[in-house]
C-alpha positions in Angstrom: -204.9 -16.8 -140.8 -204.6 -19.4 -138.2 -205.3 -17.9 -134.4 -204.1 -19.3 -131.9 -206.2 -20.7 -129.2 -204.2 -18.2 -126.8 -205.1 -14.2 -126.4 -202.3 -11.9 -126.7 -202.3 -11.0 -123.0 -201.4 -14.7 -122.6 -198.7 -14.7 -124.9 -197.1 -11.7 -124.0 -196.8 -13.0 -120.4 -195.8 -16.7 -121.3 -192.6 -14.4 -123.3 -191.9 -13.0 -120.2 -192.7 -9.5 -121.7 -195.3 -8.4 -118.7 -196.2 -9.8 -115.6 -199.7 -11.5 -114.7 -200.8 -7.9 -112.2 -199.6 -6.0 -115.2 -202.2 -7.9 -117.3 -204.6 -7.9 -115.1 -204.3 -4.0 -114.8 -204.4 -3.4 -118.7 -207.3 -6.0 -118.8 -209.5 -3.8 -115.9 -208.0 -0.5 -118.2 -209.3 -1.9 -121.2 -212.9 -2.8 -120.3 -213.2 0.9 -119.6 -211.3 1.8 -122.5 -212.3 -0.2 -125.2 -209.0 0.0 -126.6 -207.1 -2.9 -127.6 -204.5 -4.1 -125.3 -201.3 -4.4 -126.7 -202.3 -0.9 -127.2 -203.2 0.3 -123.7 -199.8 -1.9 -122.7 -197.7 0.1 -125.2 -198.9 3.5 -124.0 -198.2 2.6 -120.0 -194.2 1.7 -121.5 -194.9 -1.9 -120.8 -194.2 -3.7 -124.1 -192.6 -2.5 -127.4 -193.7 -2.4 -130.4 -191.4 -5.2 -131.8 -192.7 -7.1 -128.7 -196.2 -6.7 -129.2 -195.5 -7.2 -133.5 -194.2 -10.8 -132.0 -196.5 -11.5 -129.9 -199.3 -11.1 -132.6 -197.4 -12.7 -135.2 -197.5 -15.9 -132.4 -201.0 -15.3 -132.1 -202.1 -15.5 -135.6 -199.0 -17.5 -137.5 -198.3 -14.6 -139.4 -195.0 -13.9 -139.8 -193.5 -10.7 -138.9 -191.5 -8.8 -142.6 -188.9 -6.1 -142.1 -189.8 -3.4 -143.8 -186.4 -2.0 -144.0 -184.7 -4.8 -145.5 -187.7 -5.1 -148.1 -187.6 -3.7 -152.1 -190.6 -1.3 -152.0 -192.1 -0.7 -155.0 -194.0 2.4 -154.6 -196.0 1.5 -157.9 -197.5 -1.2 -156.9 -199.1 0.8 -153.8 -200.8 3.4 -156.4 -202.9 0.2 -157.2 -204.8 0.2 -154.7 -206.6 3.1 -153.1 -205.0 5.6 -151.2 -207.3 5.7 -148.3 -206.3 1.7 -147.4 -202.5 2.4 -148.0 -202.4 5.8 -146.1 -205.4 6.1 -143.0 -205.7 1.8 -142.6 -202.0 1.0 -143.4 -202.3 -1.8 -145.7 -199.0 -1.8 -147.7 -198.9 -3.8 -150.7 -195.2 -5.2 -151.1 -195.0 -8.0 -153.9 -197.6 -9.4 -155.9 -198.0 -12.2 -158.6 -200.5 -13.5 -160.6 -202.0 -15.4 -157.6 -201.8 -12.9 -154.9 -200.9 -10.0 -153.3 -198.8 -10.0 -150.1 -199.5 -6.7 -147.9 -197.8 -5.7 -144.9 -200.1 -4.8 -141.2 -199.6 -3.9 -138.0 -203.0 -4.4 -136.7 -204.1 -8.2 -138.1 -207.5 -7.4 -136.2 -208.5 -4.4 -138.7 -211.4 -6.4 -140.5 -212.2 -3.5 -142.5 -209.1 -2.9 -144.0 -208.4 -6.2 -144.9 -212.0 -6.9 -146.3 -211.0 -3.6 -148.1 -207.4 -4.7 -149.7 -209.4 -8.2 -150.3 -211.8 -6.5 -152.2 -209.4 -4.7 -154.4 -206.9 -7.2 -155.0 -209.6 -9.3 -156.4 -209.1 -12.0 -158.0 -205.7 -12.7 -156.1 -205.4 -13.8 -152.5 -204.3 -11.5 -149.7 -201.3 -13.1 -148.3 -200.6 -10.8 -145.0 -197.6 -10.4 -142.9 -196.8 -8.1 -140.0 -194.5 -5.0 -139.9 -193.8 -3.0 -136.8 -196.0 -0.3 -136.2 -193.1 2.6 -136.6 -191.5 1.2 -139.6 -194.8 1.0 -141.5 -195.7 4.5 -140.2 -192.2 5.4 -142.0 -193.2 3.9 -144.8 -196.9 6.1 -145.5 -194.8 8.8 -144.8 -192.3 7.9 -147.9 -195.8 6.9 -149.7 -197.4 10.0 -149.5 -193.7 12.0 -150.2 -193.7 9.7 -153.4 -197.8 10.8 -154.4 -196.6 14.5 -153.9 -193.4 14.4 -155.7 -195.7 12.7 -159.1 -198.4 15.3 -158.4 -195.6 17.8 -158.9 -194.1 16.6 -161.8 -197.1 16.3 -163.2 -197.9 20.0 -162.8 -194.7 21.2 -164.0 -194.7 19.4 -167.4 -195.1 21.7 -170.1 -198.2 21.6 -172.2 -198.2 20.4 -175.8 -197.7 22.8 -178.5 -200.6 24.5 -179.5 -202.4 24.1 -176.3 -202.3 26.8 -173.5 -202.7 26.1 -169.8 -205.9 28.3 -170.2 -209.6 26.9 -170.6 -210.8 27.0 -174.4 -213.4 29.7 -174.5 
């Protein structure tokens, strides 16, 4: 991952996406804050999602996936635990015997991806950014798949022989 020399704030005014005051306010609001700017940007109706996804993607030469355009294999996401795919969205998409290549919204989440690192050990973590609302989606259709498996896992009928009641 190959930052670039320029912050975010730079970049988003360079695209023309804010102005240099509106900057400057979100800068001001975020040392009181502490929260990141493109979010503090997003939440005053400034930038987009899409626009900040764009901006970071410039930031950090990632390049930016469309989730909806992408074959999800829900499989692969039971690999890894449920915790990074769910509460840090790290969505495994494709992998090989090399790597594993896992969609973000927030490249800046060191934990997470230390995380997904560690469990995709031995491959490589190839990342690439999705927009924030389309991976949301996405958990969503995650944890709809877990549920659906639980329940058809409780609805299977025991073996002969064996009821669904402890042994005493």
């Amino acid at each position: 991952m190959a930052k670039s020399a320029k912050r975010i704030g730079e970049i988003l005014v360079e695209k023309g996406f804010i102005t240099e005051a509106q900057l400057l306010d979100a800068l001001t609001e975020q040392k009181v804050s502490a929260k990141f700017l493109g979010s503090i940007l997003k939440e005053k109706g400034l930038i987009t999602d899409r626009e900040l996804t764009n901006a970071l993607a410039d930031q950090f030469g990632i390049p930016v996936v469309d989730l909806k355009q992408e074959h999800i294999d829900m499989e692969l996401a039971r690999k890894f635990s449920t915790s990074l795919v769910i509460d840090h969205k790290c969505f495994p998409l494709r992998e090989d015997e090399f790597s594993v290549t896992v969609a973000v919204f927030n490249p800046l989440n060191a934990v997470a991806i230390s995380k997904m690192e560690e469990e995709a050990s031995p491959r490589r973590i190839d990342l690439v950014l999705a927009y924030e609302e389309d991976l949301n989606q996405l958990v969503q259709n995650y944890r709809q798949y877990i549920s659906q498996s639980i329940q058809r896992l409780l609805k299977r009928k025991p073996p002969d022989g064996v009821s669904g009641k402890a042994q005493e």
